[in-house]
N, C-alpha and C positions, 0 to 999 in steps of 0.2 A: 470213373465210377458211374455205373447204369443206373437211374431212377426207373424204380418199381412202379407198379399200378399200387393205389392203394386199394387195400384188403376190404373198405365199404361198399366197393362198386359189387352193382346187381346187375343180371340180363333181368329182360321183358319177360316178365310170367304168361303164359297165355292169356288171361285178362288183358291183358296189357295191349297183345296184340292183336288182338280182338276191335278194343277201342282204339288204335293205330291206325287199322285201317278200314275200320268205319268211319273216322272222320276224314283222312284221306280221298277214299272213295267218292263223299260227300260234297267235299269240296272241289274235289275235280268235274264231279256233273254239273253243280252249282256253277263254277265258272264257265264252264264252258253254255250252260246257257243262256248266262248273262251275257256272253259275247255274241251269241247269236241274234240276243235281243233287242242289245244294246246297236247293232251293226246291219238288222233290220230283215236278215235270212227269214224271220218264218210271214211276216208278212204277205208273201205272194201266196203262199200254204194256207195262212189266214182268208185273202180275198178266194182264193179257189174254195174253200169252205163254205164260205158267204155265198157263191154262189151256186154250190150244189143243194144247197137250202132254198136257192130262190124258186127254182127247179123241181119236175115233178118228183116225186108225192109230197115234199112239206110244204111248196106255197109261200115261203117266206113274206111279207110284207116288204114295201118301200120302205115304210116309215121304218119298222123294225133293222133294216139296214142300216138307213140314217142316223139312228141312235147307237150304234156300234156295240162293242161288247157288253157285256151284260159285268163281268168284273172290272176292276181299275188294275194296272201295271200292277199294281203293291200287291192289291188280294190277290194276282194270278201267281206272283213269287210268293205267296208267303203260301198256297197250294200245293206250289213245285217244291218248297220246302218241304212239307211234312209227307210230300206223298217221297222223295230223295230221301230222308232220313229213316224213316218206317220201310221202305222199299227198301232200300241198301242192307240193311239190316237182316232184313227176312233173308231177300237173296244170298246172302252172303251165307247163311247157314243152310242152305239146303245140300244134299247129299250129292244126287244124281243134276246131271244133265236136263233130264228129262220133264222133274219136276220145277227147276229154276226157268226155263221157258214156257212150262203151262203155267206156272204164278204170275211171269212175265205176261204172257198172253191175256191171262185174265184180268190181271193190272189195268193195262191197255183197253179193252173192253170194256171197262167199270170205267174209266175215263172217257171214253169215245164216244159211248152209250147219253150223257146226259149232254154234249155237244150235238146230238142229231136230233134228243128230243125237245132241244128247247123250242124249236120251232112248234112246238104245239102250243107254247105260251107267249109265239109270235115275239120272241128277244133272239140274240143272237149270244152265243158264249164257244168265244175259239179256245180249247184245247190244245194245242199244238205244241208249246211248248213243256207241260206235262207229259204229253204223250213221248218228246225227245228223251226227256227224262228219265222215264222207264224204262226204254230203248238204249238208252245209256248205260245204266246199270247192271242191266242183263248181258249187254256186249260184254262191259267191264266183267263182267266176273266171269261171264262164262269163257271169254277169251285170255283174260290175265290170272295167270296160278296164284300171284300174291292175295287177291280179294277172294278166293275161297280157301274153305276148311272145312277140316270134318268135326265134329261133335269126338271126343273123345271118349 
């Protein structure tokens, strides 16, 4: 005698899969920049930064190097946090191609922008791994069919 499925079981409503793979998404960029960070990849990215700052037009200070980033570990995750979860989000709903890389792009830019201008308050504040971040997201979707969809 064959046991049945029982007759309570649901599929995933589109809600469902909405929040499936936004937190998916989320946590795959999350880890993978914890690894990179943890294991010390952006570092050499970090110092080439430091010293394109030192460098003409910003002028960097000594001492401003020697005081090192301007955030701690924690507030730089907890940035790549909310910029991964509001990023993933957006991206993940957009229609076209076209639009999920100018979002991306401009993402990117709103981040990169206040890493070149700190040098006018003579600190230093590496971006690097936000910027992996957005970069992540955008491959992610724009390369994996699961992480988009369209609006119904």
């Amino acid at each position: 005698m064959a046991k049945e499925a029982p007759a309570h079981t649901r599929k995933l409503d589109h809600t469902d899969a909405v929040w499936l793979r936004w937190v998916i998404l989320s946590i795959c960029v999350l880890a993978g920049e914890t690894l990179l960070l943890v294991s010390g990849y952006f570092e050499p990215l970090n110092a080439a930064h430091t010293a394109l700052l030192q460098g003409a037009p910003f002028y960097l200070s000594e001492q401003a190097v020697q005081q090192g980033n301007v955030l701690s570990p924690q507030l730089s995750f907890v940035y790549s946090l909310v910029l991964v979860l509001y990023g993933s989000a957006v991206l993940m709903h957009q229609r076209s191609l076209g639009s999920r890389c100018l979002l991306a792009f401009l993402a990117m830019v709103a981040v990169a922008l206040p890493g070149l201008l700190c040098a006018l308050a003579d600190c230093v504040l590496h971006v690097v791994p936000q910027l992996f971040c957005i970069a992540a997201i955008c491959l992610a979707v724009v390369c994996i069919p699961f992480f988009r969809f369209s609006r119904a």
